[in-house]
N, C-alpha and C positions, 0 to 999 in steps of 0.2 A: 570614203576618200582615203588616198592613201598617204600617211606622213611618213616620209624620210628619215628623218631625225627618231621616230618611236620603232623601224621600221630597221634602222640602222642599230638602237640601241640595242632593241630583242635579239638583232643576230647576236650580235659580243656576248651577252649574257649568255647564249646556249653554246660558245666553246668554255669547253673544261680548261680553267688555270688554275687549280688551288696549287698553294704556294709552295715554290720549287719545280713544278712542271706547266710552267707561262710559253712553253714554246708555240702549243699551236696558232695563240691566242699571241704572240710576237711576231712570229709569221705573218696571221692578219692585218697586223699595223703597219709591218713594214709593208707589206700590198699597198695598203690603203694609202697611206703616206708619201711612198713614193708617188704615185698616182697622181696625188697632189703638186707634184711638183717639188718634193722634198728630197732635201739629200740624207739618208738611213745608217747609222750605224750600230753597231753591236760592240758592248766591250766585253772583257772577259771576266765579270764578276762572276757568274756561275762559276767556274774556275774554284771559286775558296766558299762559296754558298753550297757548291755540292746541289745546283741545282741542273736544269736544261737547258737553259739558253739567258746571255746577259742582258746587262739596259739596254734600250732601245734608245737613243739618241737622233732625232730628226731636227734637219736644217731648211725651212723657209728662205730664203735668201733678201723679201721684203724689196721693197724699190723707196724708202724714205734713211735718208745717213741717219741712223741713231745704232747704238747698242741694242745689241739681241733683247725681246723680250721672253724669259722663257715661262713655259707651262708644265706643270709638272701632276703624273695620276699614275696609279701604281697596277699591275697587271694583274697581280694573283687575289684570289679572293678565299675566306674562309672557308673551311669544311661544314658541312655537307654541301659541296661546291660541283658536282660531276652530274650531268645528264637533266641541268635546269630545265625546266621546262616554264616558260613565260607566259600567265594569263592576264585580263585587261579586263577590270571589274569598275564602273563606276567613275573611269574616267584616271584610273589606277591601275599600274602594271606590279602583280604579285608573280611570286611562283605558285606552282601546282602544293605549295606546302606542305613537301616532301625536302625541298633545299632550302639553302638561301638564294638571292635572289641574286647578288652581285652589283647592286647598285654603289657597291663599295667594292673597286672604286671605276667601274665600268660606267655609271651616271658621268663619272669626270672626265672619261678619254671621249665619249659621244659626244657632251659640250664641246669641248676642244675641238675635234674633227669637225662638225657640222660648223661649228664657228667660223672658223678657216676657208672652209667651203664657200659659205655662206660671202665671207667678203669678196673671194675669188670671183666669185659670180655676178657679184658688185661692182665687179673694176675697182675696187678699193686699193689705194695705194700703202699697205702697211710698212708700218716699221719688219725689220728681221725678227723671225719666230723662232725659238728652241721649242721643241716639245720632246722631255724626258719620259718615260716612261719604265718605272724600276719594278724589278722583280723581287721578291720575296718581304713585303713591307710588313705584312701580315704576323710573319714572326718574328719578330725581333730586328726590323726597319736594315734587312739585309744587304740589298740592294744599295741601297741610299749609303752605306756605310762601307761598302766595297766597289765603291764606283769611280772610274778612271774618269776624275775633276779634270783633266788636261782637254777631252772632248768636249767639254761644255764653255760656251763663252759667253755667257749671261751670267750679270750677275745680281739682277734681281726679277722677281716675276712673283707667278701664284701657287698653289698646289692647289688643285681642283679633290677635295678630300673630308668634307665638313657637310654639316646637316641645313640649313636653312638659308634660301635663297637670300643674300644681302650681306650676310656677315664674311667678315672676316677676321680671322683669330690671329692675334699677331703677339702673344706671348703662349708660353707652354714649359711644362717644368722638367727640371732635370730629373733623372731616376737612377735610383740604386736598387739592384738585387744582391739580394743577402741569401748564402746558400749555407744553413747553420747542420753540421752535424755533431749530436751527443752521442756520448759513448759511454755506457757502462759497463756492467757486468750480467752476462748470464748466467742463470741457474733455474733447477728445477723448480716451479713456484707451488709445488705441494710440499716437494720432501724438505727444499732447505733455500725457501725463498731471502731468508737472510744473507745468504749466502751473496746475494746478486746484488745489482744497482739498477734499478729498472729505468731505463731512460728516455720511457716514453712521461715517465713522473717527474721526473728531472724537467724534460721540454713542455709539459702543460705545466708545470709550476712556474716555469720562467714565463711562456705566454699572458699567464694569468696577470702578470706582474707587468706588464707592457700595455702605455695607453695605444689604442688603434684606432684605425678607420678615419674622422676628419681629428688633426693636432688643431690647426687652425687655420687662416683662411689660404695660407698660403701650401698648407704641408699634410698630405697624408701618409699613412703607414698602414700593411697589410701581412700579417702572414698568412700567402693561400693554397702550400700544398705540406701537407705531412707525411713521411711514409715509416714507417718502422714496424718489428717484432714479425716473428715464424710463426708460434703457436700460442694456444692458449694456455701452455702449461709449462712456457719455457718465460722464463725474467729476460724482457728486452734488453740485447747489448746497445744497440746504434738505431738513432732516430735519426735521417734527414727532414729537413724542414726547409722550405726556400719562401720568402718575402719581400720586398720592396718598401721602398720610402720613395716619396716623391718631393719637392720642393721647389717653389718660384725662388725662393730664399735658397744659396749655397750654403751660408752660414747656418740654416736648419736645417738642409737634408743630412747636413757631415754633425748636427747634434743628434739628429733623430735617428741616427744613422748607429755611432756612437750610446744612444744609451741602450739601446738594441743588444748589443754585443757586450757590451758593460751588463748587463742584468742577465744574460746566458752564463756569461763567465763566473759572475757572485752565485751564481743560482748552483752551478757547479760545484764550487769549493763546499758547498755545504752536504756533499754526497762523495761520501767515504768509508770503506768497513776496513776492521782489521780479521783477516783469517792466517791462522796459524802463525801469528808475530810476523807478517807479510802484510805492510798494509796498501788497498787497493782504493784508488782515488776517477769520480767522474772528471771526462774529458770535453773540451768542446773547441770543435774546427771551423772555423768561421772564414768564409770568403765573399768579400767585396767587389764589386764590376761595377764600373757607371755606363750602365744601359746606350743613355743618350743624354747630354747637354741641355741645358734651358735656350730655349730662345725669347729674344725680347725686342718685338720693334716696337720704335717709337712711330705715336701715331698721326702723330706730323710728317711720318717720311713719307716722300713724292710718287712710291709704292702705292702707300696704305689711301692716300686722299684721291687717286683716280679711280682707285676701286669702288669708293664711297661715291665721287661723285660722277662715274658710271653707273651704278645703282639707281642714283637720283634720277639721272637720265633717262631712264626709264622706268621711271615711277615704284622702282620698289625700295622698301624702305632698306638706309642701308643699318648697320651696326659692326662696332669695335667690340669683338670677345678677348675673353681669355681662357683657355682650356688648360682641362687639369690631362690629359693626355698627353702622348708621344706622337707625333709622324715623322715622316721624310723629314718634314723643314726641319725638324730641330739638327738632322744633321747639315741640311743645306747650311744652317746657320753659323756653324762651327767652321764650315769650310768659308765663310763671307760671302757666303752667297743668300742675300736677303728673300724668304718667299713669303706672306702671311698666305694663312690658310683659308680658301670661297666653300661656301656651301656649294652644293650639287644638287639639293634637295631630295637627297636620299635619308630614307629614315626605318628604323627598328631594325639597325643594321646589327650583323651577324647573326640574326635571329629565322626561324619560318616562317615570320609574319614581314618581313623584308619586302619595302615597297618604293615607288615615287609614283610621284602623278605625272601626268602627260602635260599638264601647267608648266610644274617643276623643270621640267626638262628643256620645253621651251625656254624658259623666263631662265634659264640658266646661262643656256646655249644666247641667247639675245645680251647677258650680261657681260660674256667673254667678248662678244662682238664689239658693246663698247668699250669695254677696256680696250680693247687694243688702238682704236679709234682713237680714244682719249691720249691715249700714250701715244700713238704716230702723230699726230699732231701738236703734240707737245715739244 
């Protein structure tokens, strides 16, 4: 027998979007969407993403007086993302486990459309629908952060973007990257390794010196890329290193953040030679960027308790997360536009073992149906 909804899902997954090239795969939506009855637009965030084509912004027009509700799932999907191929084991859609699979976040635009569908076929009388759909979320939540806010006129909804059918995550922490470069001295390290300040020693001795991975419940710290030194027989001048803090606490990320930088810099002053009454001292450049904001809804808000008790609605249990991650919403959230984040039921995401079930997808897709239910009614 043939389902729609799984039928609908498999095609999205076999066009190629990894992120920065969503056009084919925005093309299809706008198809799809207008089709629906939706009014389609494009803004010009590719423009400063350097990608192929912008948000996708779709207008439902709804027949109940309330404010838009919008929905929000993001186009592009990790690498190895090109020439998926979709198989169905056990009541389970995998890839051929040569890609990923794309249920991140193509589980969330198939909810969404089929939902919409679905009431349309209903004679349902819904509230007005936004459905955003942003491009390059993948790396560094591009879309979301270059996206012309004057097109959209919801100002609250969901991001279909999360792992287990029922939850919804309505706090997530702000983040710092940290891009530290040391600098010392080369020199030959046979003939006159004295000579040099090796500064790959300098940067493992500061690391060494730094608590990582969980601070506490609220705050992690990570440094995850290193790169320095030419050869094996040359004293490294310049190490780059790039890491992150994360915080539900502002007040902790800007300490954890802070002793970071404080322990590179002491680490430094203690890496100095003198050659030829010229004396040569280690250096270190450190630069700061905040990623993306914290969000925090409270879960009393009239967002978060229809989601919940839509879930009920339909018998699946609901739940209030907290995630130590970034998405969209954290920037929706900066702009006042409230989203908590719904499962999909997508799971072992960016991985080749990337999956959902055919469950999942329904009971997803039935989830958005009532919410919006709950909300037009309201």
């Amino acid at each position: 027998m043939k389902n729609r909804l799984v039928d609908y899902f498999i095609s999205l997954v076999k066009i190629d979007s990894e992120s920065k090239n969503e056009l084919a795969m925005a093309e299809r939506m706008r198809d799809d969407l207008m089709k629906m009855g939706a009014q389609v637009i494009f803004d010009d965030a590719h423009a400063r993403t350097k990608g192929n084509i912008g948000n996708l912004i779709a207008r439902f027009p709804g027949k109940v007086e309330k404010k838009p509700l919008l929905f929000c799932a993001h186009l592009d999907t990790v690498k190895p993302g090109k020439g998926i191929k979709p198989v169905i084991k056990n009541g389970k859609i995998f890839s051929d486990g040569t890609t990923i699979l794309g249920t991140d976040d193509k589980s969330g635009i198939a909810e969404i459309v089929e939902a919409i569908r679905r009431l349309q076929e209903e004679h349902f009388d819904y509230a007005p629908i936004e459905v955003l759909l942003t491009i390059s979320e993948e790396i560094g939540l591009l879309g979301a952060k270059n996206l012309d806010y004057s097109l959209l006129n919801a100002k609250v909804g969901y991001a279909l973007d999360s792992h287990r059918i029922g939850s919804a995550t309505i706090q997530a922490p702000s983040l710092n990257v940290i891009e530290i470069k040391v600098i010392g001295k080369e020199a030959h390290s046979g003939a006159c390794p004295e000579r040099g300040i090796n500064a790959i020693e300098l940067a493992a001795e500061a690391i060494s010196k730094l608590k990582l991975g969980r601070i506490d419940k609220e705050t992690t710290a990570n440094i995850g890329k290193i790169n320095g030194g030419v050869a094996n027989n040359i004293i490294p001048n310049i190490v780059s290193l790039s890491g992150e803090v994360r915080s539900h606490s502002e007040e902790k990320l800007e300490k954890v953040t802070n002793e970071i930088i404080r322990t590179f810099e002491e680490t430094a002053q203690k890496y100095q030679i003198n050659l030829d009454g010229k004396v040569y001292k280690a250096k270190v450049d450190i630069k700061v960027d905040r990623d993306f904001p914290a969000m925090k809804i409270d879960s009393n808000e009239q967002i978060v308790q229809i989601a919940l008790k839509a879930a009920k609605n339909i018998n699946i249990e609901p739940k209030v997360e907290i995630s130590g991650g970034g998405s969209d919403a954290n920037i929706f959230y900066s702009k006042g536009i409230k989203v908590p984040i719904l499962g999909t039921g997508m799971r072992d995401v960016h991985t080749l073992d990337e999956n959902i079930s055919i469950e999942d997808l329904e009971n997803g897709t039935r989830w958005i149906m009532e919410i919006i239910k709950e909300y037009s009614k309201m």
